[in-house]
C-alpha positions as CSV (number, residue, x, y, z in Angstrom):
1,X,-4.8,-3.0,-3.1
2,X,-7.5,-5.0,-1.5
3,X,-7.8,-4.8,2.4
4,X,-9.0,-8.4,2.6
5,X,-8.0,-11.5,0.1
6,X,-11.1,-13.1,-2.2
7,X,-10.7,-16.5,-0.8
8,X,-13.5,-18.7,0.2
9,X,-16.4,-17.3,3.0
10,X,-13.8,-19.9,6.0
11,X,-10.7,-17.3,4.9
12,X,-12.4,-14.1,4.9
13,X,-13.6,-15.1,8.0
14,X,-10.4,-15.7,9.7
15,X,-8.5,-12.6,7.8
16,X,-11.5,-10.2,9.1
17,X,-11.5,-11.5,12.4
18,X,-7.4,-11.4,12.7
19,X,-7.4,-7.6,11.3
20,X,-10.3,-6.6,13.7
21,X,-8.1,-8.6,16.5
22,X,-4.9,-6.7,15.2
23,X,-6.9,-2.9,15.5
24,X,-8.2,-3.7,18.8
25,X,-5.2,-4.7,20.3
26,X,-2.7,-2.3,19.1
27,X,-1.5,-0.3,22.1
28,X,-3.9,2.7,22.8
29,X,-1.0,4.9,24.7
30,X,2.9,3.8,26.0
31,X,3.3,3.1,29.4
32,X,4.5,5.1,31.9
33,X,8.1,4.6,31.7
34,X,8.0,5.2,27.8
35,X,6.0,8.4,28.7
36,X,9.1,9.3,31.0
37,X,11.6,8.5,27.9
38,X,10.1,9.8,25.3
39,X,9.2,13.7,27.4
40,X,13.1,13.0,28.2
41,X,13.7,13.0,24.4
42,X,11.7,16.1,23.9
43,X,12.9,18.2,26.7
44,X,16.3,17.0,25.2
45,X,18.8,20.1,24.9
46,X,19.9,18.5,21.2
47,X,16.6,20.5,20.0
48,X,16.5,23.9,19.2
49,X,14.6,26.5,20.5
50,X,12.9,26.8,17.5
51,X,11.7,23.7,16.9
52,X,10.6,23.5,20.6
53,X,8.7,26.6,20.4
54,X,6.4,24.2,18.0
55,X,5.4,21.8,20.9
56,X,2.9,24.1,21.5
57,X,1.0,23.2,18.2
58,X,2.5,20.0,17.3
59,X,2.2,18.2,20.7
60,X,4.7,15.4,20.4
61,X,4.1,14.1,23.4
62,X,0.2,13.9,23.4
63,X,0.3,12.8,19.4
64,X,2.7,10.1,19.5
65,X,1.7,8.9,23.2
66,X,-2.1,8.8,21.5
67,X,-0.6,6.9,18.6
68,X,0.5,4.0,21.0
69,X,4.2,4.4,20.2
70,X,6.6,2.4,22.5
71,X,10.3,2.5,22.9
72,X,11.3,-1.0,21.3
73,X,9.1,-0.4,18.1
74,X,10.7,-0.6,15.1
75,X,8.9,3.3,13.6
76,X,9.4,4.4,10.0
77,X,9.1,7.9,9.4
78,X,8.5,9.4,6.6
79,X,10.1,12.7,5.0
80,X,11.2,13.6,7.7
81,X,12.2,16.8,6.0
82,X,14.3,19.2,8.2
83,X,14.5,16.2,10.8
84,X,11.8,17.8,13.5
85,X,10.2,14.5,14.4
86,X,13.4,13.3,13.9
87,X,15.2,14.5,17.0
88,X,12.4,13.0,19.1
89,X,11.9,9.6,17.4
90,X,16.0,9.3,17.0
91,X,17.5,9.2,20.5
92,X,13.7,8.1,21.6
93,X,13.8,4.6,20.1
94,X,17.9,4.7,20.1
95,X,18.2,2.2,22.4
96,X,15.5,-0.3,22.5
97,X,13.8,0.0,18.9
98,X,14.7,0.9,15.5
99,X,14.2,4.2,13.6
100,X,14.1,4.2,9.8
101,X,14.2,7.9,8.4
102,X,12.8,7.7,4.6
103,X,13.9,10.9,3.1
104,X,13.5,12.4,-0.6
105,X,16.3,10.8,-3.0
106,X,20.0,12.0,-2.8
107,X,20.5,11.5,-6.6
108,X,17.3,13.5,-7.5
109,X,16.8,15.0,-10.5
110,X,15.1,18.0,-8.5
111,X,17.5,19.8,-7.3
112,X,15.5,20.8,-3.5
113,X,15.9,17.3,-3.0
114,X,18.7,16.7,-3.7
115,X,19.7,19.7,-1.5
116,X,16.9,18.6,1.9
117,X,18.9,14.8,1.6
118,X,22.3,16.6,1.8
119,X,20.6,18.8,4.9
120,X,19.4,15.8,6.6
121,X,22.4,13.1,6.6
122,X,24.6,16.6,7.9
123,X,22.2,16.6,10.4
124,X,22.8,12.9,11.7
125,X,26.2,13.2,11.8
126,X,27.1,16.3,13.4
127,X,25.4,14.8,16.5
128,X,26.3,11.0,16.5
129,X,25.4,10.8,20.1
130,X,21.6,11.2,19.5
131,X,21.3,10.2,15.8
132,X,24.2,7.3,15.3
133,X,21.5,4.7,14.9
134,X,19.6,6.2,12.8
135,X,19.1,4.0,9.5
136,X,18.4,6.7,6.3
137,X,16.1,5.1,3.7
138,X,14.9,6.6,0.4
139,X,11.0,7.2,-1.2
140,X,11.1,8.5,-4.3
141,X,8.4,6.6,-6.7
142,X,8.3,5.1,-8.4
143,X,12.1,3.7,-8.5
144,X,12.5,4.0,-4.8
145,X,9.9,2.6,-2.4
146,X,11.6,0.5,-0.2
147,X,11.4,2.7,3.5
148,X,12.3,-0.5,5.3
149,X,12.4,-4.6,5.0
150,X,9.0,-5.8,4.1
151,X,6.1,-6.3,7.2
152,X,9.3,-5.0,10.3
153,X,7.7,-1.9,11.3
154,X,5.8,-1.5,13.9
155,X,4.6,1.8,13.3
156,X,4.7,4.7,10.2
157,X,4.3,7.8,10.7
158,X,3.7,10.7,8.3
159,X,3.1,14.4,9.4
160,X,2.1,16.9,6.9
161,X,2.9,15.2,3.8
162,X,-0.3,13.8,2.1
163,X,-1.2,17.4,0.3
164,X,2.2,16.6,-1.2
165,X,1.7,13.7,-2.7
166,X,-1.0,14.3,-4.3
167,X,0.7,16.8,-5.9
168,X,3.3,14.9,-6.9
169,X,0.2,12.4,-7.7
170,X,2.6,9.4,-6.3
171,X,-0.3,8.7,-3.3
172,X,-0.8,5.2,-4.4
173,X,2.8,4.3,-4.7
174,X,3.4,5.7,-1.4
175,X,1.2,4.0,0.8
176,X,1.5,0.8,-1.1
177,X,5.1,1.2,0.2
178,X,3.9,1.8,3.8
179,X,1.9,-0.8,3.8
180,X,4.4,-3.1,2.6
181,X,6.8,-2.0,5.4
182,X,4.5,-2.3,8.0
183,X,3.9,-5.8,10.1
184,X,0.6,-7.0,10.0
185,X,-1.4,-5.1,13.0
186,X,0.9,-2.5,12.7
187,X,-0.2,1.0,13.3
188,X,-0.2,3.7,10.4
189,X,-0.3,7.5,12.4
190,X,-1.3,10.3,9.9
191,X,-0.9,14.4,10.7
192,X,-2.3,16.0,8.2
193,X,-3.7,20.3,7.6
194,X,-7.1,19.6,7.6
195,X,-9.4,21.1,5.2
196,X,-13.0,22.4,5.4
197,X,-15.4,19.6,4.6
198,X,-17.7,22.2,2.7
199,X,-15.2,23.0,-0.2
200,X,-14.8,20.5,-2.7
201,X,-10.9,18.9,-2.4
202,X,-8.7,20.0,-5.2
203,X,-6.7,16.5,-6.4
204,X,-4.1,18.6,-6.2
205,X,-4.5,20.1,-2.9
206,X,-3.2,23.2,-3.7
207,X,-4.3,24.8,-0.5
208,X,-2.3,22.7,1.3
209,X,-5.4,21.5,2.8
210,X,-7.0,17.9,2.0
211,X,-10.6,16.9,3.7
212,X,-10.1,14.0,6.4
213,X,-13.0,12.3,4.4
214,X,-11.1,12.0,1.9
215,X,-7.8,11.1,3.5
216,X,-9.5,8.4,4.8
217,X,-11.0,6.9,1.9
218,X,-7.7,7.6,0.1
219,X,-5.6,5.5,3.3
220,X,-8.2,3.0,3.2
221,X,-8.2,2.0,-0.8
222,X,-4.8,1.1,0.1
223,X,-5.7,-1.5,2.1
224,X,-5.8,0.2,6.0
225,X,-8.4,0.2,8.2
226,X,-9.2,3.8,10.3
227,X,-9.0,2.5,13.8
228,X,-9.3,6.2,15.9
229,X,-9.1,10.0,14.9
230,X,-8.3,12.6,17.5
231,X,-9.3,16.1,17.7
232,X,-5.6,17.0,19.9
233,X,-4.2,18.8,17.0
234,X,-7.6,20.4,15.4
235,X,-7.6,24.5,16.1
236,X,-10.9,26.4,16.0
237,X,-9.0,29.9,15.0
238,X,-8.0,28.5,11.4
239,X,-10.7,28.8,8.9
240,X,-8.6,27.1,6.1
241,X,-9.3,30.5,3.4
242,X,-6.4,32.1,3.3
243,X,-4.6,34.1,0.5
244,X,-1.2,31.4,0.4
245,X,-3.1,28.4,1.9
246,X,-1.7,26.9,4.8
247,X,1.9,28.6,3.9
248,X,0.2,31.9,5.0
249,X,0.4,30.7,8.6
250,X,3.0,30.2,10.6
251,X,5.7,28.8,10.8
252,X,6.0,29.5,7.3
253,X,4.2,32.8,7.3
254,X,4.5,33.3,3.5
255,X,3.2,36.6,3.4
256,X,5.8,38.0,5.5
257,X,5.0,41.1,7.7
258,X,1.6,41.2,5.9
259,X,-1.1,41.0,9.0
260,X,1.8,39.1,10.0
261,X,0.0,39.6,14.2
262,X,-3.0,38.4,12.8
263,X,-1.4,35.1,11.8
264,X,0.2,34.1,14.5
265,X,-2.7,34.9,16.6
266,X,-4.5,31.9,14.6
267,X,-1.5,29.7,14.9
268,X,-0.3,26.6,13.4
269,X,-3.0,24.7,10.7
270,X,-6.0,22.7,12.1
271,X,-5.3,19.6,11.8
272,X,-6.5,15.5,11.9
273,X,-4.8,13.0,13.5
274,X,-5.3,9.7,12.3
275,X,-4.7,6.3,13.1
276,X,-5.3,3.3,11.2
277,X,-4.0,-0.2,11.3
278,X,-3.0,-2.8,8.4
């Protein structure tokens, strides 16, 4: 997918100088009464301790502040997985904006997603309050792509999951369906573990790890534009060579009480933060 049409040298000029107007207008951070409301959503007692133990290393409030997210946005994420983001965005955008949740297919061949969908809709509904308008879509390329109605969102966000698609090798597929949910302008946030720039990137990524170089070029063939990266989520500590990749840290910890100490000491994966516009 081309970022700009082949049309005569009068349209490219007009669709370059719209896209640049798009990237440099997109909101830089909410305002203050969206900051109030959305550190209302995280401090909210729906969460558990466990997942707020993560702020720490996740930093919901400076990421998706950074990001430019505002309450009446209409904000895709997607895989949400066990719903972390999830219990921010939902009662976050609950009353001024929309959230779409694409998850991993219900009818899925594979049964781990077939069991995470299950996990996720029980999740919504045991707590209707906070999650009753949350709308559940479904990505699972090449049959299911559509996260939301073509060009409504505002904003997609993905955290953690590019190292999985291209093991899956659906990365195309996926961001062509971002980009197709997404207005034009709209903002494209990616979190990803980042890996060491020095080390060749496996296609595969099975470290876990993928180079923001080439996440960027990767986002970018699809058609976005980087607008901004941030170093909030990067940590010094994590030298990306370990013996289970990025699972050997926490919170997944694979190696169990193996130099467990030593672990946690380095903490949660460097990461990038990445935003791009369409």
């Amino acid at each position: 997918m081309q970022p700009f049409p082949q049309h005569n040298k009068g349209s490219i000029f007009v669709t370059l100088s719209f896209t640049l107007l798009a990237a440099f207008s997109a909101p830089a951070i909410a305002n203050d009464s969206t900051d109030a409301k959305l550190q209302q959503a995280i401090a909210g007692d729906h969460r558990s301790a466990k997942n707020s133990a993560r702020d720490q290393y996740r930093k919901p409030q400076e990421t998706l502040s950074w990001l430019g997210i505002k309450d009446d946005m209409t904000v895709v994420e997607i895989t949400p997985g066990g719903g972390w983001y999830s219990e921010i965005l939902a009662p976050y955008l609950k009353e001024n904006g929309t959230f779409y949740a694409a998850g991993f297919d219900a009818e899925s061949k594979t049964r781990y997603f077939r069991k995470a969908a299950k996990a996720f809709k029980e999740k919504l509904a045991a707590n209707p309050a906070v999650y009753d308008n949350v709308k559940v879509t479904e990505l699972a390329p090449p049959s299911k792509t559509n996260i939301a109605p073509a060009g409504s969102a505002d904003m997609v966000l993905t955290f953690r999951n590019v190292h999985n698609w291209m093991s899956a090798g659906n990365s195309d597929a996926i961001l062509a369906a971002m980009y197709t949910a997404l207005k034009p302008g709209g903002i494209l946030g990616v979190i990803e573990h980042r890996g060491n720039p020095e080390v060749k990137q496996s296609p595969k990524a099975k470290s876990g790890y993928v180079n923001e170089a080439y996440t960027i070029a990767m986002v970018e063939k699809a058609g976005f534009k980087l607008v901004e990266k941030s170093e909030l989520l990067a940590n010094s500590k994590d030298n990306r060579e370990h013996p289970q990749g990025v699972w050997t840290l926490p919170p997944r910890l694979k190696l169990g009480k193996v130099n467990k100490e030593k672990y946690l000491s380095i903490g949660e994966s460097d990461r990038m933060l990445l935003k791009f516009v369409k």
